[in-house]
C-alpha positions as CSV (number, residue, x, y, z in Angstrom):
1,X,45.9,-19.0,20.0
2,X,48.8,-19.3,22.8
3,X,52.2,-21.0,21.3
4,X,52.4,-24.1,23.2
5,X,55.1,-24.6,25.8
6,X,54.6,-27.8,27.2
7,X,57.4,-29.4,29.6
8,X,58.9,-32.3,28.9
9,X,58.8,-33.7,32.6
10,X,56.1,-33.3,35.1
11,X,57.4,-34.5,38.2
12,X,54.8,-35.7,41.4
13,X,57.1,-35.5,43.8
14,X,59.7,-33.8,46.0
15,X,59.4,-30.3,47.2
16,X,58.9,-27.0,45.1
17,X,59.9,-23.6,46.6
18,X,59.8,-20.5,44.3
19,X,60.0,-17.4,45.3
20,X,57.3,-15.1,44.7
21,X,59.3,-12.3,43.1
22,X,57.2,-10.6,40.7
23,X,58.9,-11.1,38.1
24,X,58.9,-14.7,38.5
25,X,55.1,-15.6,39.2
26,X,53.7,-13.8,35.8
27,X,56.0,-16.0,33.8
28,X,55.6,-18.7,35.7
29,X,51.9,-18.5,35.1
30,X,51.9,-17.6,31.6
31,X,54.1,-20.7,30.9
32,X,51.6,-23.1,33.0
33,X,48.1,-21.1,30.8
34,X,50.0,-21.9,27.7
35,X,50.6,-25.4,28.5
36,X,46.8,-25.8,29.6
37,X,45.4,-23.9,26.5
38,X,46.9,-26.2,24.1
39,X,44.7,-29.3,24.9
40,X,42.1,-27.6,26.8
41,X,39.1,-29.0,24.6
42,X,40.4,-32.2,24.5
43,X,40.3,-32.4,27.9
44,X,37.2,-30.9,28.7
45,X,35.1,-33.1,26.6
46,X,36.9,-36.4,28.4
47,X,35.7,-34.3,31.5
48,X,38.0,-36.7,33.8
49,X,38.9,-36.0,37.2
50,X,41.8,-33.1,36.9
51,X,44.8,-35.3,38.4
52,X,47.3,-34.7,34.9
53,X,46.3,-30.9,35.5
54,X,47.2,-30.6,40.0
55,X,50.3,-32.1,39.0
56,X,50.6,-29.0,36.2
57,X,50.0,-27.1,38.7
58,X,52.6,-28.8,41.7
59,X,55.1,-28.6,39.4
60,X,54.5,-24.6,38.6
61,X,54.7,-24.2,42.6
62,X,51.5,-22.4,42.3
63,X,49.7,-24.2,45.0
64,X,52.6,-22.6,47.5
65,X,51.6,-18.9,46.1
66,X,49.8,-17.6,49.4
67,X,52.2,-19.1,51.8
68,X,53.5,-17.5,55.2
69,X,57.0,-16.3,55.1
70,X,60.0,-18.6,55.9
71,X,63.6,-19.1,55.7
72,X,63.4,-20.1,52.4
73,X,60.1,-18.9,50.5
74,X,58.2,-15.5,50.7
75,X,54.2,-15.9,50.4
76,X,52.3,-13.5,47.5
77,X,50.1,-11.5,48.2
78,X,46.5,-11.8,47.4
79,X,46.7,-9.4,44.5
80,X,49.3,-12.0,42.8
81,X,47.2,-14.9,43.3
82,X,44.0,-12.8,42.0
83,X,46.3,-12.1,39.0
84,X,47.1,-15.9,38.7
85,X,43.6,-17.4,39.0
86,X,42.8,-14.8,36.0
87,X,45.0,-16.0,34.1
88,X,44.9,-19.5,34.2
89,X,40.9,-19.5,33.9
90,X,41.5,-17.5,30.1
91,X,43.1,-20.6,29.3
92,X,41.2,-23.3,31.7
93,X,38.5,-22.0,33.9
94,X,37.7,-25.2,35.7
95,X,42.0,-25.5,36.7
96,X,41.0,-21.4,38.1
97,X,38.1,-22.6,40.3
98,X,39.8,-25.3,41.8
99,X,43.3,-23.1,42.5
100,X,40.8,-20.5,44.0
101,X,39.2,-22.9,46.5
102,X,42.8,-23.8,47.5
103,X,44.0,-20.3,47.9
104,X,41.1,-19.5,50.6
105,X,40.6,-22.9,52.7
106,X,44.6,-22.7,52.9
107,X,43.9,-19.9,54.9
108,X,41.4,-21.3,57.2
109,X,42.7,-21.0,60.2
110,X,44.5,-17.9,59.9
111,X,40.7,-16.8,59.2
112,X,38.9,-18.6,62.0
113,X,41.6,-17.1,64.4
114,X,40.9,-13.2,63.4
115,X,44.3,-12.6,61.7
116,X,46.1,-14.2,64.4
117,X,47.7,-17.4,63.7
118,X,50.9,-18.5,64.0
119,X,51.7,-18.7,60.7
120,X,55.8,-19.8,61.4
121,X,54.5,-22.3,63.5
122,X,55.9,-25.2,62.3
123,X,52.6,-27.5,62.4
124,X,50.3,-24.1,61.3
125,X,47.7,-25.3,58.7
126,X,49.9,-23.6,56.2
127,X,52.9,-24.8,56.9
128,X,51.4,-28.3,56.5
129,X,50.3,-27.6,53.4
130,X,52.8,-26.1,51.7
131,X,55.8,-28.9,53.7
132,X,53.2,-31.7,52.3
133,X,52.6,-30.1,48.9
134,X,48.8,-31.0,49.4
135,X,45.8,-29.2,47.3
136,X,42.9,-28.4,49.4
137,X,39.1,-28.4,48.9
138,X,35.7,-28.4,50.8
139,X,34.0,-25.7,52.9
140,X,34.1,-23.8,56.6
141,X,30.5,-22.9,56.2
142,X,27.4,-24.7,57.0
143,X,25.5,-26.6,54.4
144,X,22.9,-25.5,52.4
145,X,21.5,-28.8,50.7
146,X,18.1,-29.3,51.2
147,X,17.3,-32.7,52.4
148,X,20.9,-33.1,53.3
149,X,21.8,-33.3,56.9
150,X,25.1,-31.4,57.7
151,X,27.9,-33.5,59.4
152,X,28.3,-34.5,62.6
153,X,31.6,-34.5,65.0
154,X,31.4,-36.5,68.6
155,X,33.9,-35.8,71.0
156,X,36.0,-39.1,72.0
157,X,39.1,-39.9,73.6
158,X,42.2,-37.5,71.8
159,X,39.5,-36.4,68.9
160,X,36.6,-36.5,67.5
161,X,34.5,-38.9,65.1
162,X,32.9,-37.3,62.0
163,X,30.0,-38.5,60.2
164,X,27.6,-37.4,57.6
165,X,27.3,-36.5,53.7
166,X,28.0,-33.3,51.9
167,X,28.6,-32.2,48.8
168,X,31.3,-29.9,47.7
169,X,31.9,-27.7,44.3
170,X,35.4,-28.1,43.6
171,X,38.3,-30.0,43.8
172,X,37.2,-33.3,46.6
173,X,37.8,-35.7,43.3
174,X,41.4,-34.7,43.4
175,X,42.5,-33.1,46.8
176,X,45.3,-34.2,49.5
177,X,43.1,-32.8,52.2
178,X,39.5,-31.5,52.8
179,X,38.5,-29.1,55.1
180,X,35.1,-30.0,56.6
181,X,32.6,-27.7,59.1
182,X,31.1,-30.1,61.2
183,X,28.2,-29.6,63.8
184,X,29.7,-31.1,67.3
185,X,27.0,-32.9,69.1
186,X,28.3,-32.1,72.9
187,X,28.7,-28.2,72.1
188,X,26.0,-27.7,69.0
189,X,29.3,-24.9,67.4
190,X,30.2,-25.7,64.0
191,X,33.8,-26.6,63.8
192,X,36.0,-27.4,61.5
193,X,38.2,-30.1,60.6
194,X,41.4,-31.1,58.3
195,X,40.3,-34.9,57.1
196,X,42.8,-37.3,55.0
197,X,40.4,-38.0,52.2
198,X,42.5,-41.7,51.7
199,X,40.9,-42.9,54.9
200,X,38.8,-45.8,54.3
201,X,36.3,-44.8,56.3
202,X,35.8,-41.4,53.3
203,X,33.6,-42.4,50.2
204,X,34.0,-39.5,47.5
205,X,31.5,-39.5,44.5
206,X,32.7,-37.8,41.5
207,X,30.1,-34.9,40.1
208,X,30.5,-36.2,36.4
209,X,27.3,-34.4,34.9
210,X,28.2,-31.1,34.7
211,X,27.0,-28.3,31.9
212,X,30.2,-26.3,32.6
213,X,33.5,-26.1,34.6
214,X,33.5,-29.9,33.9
215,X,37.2,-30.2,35.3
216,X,36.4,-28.5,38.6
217,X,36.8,-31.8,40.6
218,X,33.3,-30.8,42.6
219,X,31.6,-34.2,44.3
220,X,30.2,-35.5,47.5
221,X,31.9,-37.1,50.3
222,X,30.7,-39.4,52.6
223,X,32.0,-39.0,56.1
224,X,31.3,-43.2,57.6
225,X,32.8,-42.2,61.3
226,X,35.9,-41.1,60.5
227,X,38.6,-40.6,63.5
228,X,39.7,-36.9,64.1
229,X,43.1,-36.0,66.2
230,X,42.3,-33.0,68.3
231,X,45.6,-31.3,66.3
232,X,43.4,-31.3,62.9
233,X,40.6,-29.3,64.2
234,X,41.3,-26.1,62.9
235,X,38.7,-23.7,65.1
236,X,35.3,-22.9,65.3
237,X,32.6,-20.8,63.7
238,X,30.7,-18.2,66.1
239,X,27.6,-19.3,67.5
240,X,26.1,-15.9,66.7
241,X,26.8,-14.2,63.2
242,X,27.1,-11.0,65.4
243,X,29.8,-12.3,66.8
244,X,32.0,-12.7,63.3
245,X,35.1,-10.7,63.5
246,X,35.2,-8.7,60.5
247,X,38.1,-10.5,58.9
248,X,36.7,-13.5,59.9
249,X,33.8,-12.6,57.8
250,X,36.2,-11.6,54.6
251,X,36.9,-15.7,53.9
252,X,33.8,-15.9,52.1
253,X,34.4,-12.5,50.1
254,X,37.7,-13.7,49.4
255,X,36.4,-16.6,47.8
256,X,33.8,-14.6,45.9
257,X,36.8,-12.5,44.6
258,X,38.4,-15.2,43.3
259,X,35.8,-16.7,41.6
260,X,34.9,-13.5,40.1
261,X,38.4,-13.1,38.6
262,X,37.9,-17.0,37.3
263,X,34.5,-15.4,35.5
264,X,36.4,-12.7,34.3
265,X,39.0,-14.7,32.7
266,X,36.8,-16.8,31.0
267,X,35.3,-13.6,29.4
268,X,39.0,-12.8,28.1
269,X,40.3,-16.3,27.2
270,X,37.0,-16.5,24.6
271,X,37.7,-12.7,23.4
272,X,41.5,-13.6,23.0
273,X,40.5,-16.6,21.0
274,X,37.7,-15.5,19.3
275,X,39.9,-12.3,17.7
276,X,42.8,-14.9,16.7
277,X,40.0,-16.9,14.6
278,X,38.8,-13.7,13.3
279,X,42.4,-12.5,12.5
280,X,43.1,-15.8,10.7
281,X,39.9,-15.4,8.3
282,X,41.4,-11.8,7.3
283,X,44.6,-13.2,6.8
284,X,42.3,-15.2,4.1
285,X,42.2,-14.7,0.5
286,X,39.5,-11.7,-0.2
287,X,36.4,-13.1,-1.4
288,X,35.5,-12.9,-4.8
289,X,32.2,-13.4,-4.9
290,X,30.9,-9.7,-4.9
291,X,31.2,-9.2,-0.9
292,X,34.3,-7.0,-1.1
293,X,35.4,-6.7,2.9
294,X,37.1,-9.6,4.8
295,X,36.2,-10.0,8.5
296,X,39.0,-7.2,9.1
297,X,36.9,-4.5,7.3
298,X,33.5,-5.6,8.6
299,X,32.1,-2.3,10.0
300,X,29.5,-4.7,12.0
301,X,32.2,-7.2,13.5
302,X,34.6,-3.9,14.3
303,X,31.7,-2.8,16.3
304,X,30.6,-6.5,18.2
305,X,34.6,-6.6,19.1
306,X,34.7,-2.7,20.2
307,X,31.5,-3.8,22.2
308,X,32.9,-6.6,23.7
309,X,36.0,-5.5,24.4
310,X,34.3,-2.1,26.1
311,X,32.2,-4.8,28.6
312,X,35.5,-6.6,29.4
313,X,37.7,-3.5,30.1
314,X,34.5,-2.1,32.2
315,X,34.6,-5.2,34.4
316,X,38.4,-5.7,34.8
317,X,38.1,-1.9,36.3
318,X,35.3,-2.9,38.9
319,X,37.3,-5.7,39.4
320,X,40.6,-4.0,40.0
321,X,39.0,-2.1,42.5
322,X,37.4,-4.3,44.7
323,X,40.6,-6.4,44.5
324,X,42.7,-3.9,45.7
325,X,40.4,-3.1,48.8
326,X,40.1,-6.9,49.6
327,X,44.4,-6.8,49.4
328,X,44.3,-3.9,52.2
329,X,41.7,-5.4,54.4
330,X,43.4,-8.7,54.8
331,X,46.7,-6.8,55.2
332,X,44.7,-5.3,58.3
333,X,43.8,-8.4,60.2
334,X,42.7,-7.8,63.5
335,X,42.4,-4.0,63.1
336,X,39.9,-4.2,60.2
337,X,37.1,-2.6,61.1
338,X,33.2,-3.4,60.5
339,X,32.7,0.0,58.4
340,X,35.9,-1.5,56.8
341,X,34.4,-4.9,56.1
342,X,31.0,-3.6,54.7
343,X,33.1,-1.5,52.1
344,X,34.7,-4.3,51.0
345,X,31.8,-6.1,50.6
346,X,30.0,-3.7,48.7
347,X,32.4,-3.8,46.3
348,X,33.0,-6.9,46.1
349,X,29.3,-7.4,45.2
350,X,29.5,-4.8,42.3
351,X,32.2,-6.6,40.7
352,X,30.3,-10.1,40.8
353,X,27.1,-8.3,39.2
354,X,29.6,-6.9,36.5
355,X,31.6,-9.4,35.6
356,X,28.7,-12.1,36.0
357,X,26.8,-10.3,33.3
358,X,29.9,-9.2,31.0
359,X,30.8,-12.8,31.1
360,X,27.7,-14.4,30.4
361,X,27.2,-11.4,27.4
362,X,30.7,-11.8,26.2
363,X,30.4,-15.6,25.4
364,X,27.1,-15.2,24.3
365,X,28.1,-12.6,21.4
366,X,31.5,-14.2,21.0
367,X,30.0,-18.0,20.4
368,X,27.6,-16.8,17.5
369,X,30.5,-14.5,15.9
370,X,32.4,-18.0,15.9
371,X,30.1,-19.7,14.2
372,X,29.0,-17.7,11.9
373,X,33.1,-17.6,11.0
374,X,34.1,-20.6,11.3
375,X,30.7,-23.1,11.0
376,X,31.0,-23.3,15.1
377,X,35.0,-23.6,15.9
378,X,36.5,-26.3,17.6
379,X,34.8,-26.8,21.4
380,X,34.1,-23.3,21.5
381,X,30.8,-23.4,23.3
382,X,33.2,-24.0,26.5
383,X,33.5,-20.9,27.2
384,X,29.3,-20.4,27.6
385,X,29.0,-23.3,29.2
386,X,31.6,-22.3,32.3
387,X,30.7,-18.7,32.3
388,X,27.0,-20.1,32.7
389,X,28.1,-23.0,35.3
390,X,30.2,-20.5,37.5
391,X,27.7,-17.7,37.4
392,X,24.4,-19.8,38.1
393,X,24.6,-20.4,41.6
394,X,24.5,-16.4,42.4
395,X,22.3,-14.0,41.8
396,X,23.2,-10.5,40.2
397,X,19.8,-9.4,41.1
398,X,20.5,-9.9,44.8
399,X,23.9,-8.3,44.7
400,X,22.3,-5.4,43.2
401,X,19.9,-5.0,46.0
402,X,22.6,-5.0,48.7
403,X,24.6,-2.5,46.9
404,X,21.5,-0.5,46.5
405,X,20.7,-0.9,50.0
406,X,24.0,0.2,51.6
407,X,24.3,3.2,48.9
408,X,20.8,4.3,49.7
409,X,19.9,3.5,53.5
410,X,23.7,3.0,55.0
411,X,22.6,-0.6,55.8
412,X,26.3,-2.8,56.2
413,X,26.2,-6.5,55.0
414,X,26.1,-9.0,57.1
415,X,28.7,-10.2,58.7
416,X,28.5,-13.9,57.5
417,X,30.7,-16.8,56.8
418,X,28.2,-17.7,54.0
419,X,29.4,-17.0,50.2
């Protein structure tokens, strides 16, 4: 287990700038993953909304990682925040998902626009958010519940009014701002909108029965016509899909990314727990009962760990890879080409059928070495729950196919804003 170095102080308030030197940010992170491993189980059986954990994370700095450059701060770059959401999902997964949906709607605009916002500008979406310190959740993209009509947006006088229901996956419970697509009745486009969530006229409901990432702050917010200035409309989606520049259409791969580096973290968090338990059993007396190996010498639990630890190195190299491409094509903006895009894609969708599977696998094995260990270790089915709540919602199957058909027929993914 991670030695415990919990601060003393978590301040709520006043600004934090850190620079993102990159010697600073791997410390930093390691520091906050200790803190959150320590009481980890504790907290995901209470399974309360994440507000002790967001101000963890304020006081870390690491909702500021992706921000534009400035006077006094210098953004990361997407392969430090990849390496950060890894990180702190070995130690809390649900704290990963949440930091991940962050990191992309933070860069909403600069999406919707192509590459080409303003991003010293002093009232640019980023800016905001990293001047106001605010945590970010909800969605560009259309909804997808069935039964559930999307939300509405009427023009009025200076703004708009915005009404509806939709649910979101992470981080509503506990967020400064949500970012909401909206249909707008006079133009039928789906735009999007920055909305206070402390208005009165916002009703949030908690998601409280969850199998897995129990912490993730995911809910459903209930828009009663709520007033929207002109200034907090970020853009608008394309009518036609067609029409999708291509780094547009990398939001929703960068969010996939993430959230494949948040599964790939929980696979490492239980293997890095699961060989301390077994390392502590060796360090047992040797039995004396006519069984002469401890765990240590187990020629079966040697080869479990050299299995497991094979499936997780496999998957951090697909994962490496598509990460790296993602990093270049978002350093391209505006240039980024669809041949470009569909690339990226591709890999991107190899790493999520990886990982999904390593994860699930790794967890799997890893829970019934445990128990048969320990008699079922503290809270350690965690780990199979969230690597079964983050992975259930996609489909490696379909992954597969689209990999399969752009290897075969040359056939490019759709340029989509739908994860």
């Amino acid at each position: 287990m991670r030695t415990p170095k919990k601060s003393a102080i978590r301040p709520t308030s006043g600004p934090v700038d850190r620079p993102a030197d990159d010697a600073i940010w791997p410390r930093v992170t390691r520091e906050l993953a200790d803190d959150l491993a320590v009481d980890a189980p504790a907290r995901d059986r209470a399974g309360k909304p994440p507000f002790d954990e967001v101000a963890r994370l304020r006081e870390a700095g690491l909702p500021a990682l992706l921000t534009p450059p400035g006077p006094s701060r210098r953004g990361a770059d997407w392969r430090a925040a990849c390496a950060v959401i890894r990180e702190i999902s070995a130690a809390d997964s649900s704290i990963g998902e949440l930091l991940a949906h962050h990191y992309v709607l933070s860069w909403t605009a600069r999406f919707l626009s192509g590459g080409a916002a303003a991003s010293n500008a002093p009232d640019t979406l980023e800016n905001r958010t990293t001047q106001e310190r605010w945590l970010l959740a909800g969605g560009i993209e259309p909804s997808r519940s069935i039964g559930q009509p999307e939300p509405t947006l009427t023009p009025v006088d200076g703004g708009y009014v915005l009404e509806g229901r939709r649910s979101f996956a992470s981080g509503v419970a506990v967020a400064d701002r949500l970012i909401v697509g909206a249909r707008c009745t006079g133009t039928s486009e789906v735009m999007v909108a920055l909305v206070d969530p402390v208005d009165p006229a916002v009703f949030i409901e908690a998601g409280t029965e969850r199998v897995g990432q129990r912490l993730v702050g995911a809910g459903t917010v209930t828009f009663d016509q709520v007033r929207v200035n002109s200034r907090d409309i970020l853009g608008a989606l394309p009518g036609d899909e067609h029409a999708v520049a291509p780094f547009t259409a990398l939001a929703p791969l960068a969010l996939r990314l993430l959230l494949v580096h948040v599964g790939l973290g929980i696979a490492e968090g239980a293997l890095a727990e699961a060989r301390d338990i077994s390392r502590a059993t060796q360090a047992a007396p040797p039995p004396t009962d006519g069984y002469p190996l401890s765990e240590g010498e187990d020629p079966y639990l040697l080869l479990a760990y050299g299995e497991l630890a094979t499936a997780a190195h496999t998957a951090a190299a697909v994962v490496e890879r598509a990460t790296d491409a993602l990093a270049h094509g978002l350093l391209a903006e505006r240039s980024l080409g669809v041949e470009e895009r569909a690339d990226i894609a591709v890999l991107v969708a190899a790493a999520e059928a990886v990982t999904s599977r390593s994860a699930v696998q790794i967890t799997t094995r890893i829970l019934e070495l445990v128990s048969g260990a320990t008699g079922g270790g503290p809270d350690f089915d965690r780990f199979w729950r969230n690597a079964r709540a983050l992975t259930a919602s996609s489909s490696a199957s379909h992954r597969l196919r689209d990999i399969g058909d752009h290897y075969l027929n040359g056939t490019h993914p759709r340029l989509t804003l739908r994860a």
